[in-house]
C-alpha positions as YAML, in Angstrom:
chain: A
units: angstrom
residues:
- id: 1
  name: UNK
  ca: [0.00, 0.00, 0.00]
- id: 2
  name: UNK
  ca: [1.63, 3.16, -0.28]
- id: 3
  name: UNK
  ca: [2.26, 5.73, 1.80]
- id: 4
  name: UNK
  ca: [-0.08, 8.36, 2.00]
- id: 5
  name: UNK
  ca: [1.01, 12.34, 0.81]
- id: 6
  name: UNK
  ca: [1.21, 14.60, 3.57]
- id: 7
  name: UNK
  ca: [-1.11, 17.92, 2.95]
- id: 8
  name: UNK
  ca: [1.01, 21.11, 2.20]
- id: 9
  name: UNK
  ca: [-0.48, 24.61, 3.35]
- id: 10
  name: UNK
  ca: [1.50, 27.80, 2.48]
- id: 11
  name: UNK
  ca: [0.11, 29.92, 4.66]
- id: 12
  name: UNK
  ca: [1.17, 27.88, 7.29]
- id: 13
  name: UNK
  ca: [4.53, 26.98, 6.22]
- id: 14
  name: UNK
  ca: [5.32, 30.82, 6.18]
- id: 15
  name: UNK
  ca: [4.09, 30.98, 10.11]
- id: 16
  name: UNK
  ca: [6.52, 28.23, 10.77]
- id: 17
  name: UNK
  ca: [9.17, 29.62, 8.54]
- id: 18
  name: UNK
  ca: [8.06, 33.06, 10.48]
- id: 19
  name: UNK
  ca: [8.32, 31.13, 13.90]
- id: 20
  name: UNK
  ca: [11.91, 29.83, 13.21]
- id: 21
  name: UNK
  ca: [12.96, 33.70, 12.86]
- id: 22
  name: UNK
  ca: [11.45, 34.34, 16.07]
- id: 23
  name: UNK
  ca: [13.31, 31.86, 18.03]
- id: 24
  name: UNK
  ca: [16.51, 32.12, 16.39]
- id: 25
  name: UNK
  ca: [16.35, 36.09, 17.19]
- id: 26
  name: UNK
  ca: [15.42, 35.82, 20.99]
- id: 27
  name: UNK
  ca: [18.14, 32.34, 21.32]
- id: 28
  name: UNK
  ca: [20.52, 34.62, 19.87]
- id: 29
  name: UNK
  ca: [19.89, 37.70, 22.41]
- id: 30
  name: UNK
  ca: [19.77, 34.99, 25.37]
- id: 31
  name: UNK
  ca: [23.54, 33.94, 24.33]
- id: 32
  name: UNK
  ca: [24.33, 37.86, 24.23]
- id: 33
  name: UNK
  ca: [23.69, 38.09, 27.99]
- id: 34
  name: UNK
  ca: [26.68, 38.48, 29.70]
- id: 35
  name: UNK
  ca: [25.56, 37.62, 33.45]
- id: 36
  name: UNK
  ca: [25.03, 33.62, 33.34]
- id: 37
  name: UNK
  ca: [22.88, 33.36, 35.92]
- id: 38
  name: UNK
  ca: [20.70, 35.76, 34.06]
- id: 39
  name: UNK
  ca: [21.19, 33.99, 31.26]
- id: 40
  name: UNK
  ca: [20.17, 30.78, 32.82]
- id: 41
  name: UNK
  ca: [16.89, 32.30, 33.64]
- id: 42
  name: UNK
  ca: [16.17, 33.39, 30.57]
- id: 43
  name: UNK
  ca: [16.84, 30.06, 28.51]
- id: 44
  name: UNK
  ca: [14.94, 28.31, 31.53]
- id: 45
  name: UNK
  ca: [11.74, 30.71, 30.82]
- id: 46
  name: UNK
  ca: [12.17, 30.49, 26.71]
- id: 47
  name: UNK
  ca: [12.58, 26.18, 26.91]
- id: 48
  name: UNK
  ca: [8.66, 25.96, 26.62]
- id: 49
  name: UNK
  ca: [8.72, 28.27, 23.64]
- id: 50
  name: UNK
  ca: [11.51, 26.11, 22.14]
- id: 51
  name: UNK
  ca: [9.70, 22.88, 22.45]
- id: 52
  name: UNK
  ca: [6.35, 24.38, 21.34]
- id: 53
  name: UNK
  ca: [8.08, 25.40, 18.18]
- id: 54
  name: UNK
  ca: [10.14, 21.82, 17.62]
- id: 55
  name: UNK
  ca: [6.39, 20.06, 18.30]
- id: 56
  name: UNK
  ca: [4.54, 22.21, 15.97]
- id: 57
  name: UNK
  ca: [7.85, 22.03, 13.04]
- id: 58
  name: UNK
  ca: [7.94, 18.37, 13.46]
- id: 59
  name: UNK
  ca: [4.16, 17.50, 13.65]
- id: 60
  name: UNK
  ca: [4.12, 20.01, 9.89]
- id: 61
  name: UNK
  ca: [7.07, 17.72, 8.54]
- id: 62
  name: UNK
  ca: [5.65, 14.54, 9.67]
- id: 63
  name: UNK
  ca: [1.81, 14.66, 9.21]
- id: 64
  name: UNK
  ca: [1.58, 18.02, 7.50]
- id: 65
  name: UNK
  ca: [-1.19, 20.48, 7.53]
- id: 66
  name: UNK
  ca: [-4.15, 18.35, 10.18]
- id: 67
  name: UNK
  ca: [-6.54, 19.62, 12.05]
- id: 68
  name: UNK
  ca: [-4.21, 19.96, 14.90]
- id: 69
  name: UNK
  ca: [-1.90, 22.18, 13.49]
- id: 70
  name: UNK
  ca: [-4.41, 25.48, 14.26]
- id: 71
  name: UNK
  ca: [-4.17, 23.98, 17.85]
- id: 72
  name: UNK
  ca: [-0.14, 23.77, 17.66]
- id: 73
  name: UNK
  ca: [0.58, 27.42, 16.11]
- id: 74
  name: UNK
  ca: [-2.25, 28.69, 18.98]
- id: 75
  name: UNK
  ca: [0.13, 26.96, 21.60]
- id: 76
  name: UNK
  ca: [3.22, 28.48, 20.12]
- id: 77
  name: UNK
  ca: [2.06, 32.00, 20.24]
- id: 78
  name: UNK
  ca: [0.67, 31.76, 23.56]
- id: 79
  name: UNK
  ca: [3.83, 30.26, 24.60]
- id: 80
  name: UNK
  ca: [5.87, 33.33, 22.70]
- id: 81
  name: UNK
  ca: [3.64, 35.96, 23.98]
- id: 82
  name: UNK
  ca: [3.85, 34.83, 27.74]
- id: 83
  name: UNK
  ca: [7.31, 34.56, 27.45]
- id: 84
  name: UNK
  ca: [7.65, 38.32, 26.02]
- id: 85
  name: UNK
  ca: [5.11, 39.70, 28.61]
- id: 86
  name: UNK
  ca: [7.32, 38.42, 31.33]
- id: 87
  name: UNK
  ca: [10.23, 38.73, 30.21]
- id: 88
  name: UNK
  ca: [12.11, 42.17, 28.24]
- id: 89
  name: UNK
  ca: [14.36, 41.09, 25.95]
...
């Protein structure tokens, strides 16, 4: 039987590709931190944003567009937002 094609969604690959940015641009100004126990903190708070963001990537590359990626993008931004509202960076 062969394997079934995963469903593609543009829009949604551009949030993701959109998302990467994000995290790549707050990792990096974690790293610039000079005080490491500061910088602990910081990569401590920003973890759940990380893994949010590796779910919702990998679920996309795996499955592709489902029902549950609205639910996984939702997660992500709550997870970013949070993270900015208590934190300045």
């Amino acid at each position: 039987m062969p394997k079934k094609r995963r469903k593609l969604n543009k829009d949604f690959e551009k949030e993701i590709y959109s998302s990467k940015k994000n995290v790549e641009l707050v990792l990096a100004k974690i790293y610039d931190i000079d005080d490491e126990d500061i910088q602990k903190e910081y990569m401590s708070a920003f973890n759940e944003v990380v893994h949010t963001y590796d779910k919702l990537k990998n679920d996309y590359e795996l499955v592709g567009f489902n029902d549950n990626s609205e639910n996984l993008i939702t997660d992500y931004n709550k997870a970013f937002s949070q993270f900015e509202s208590e934190f300045e960076i």
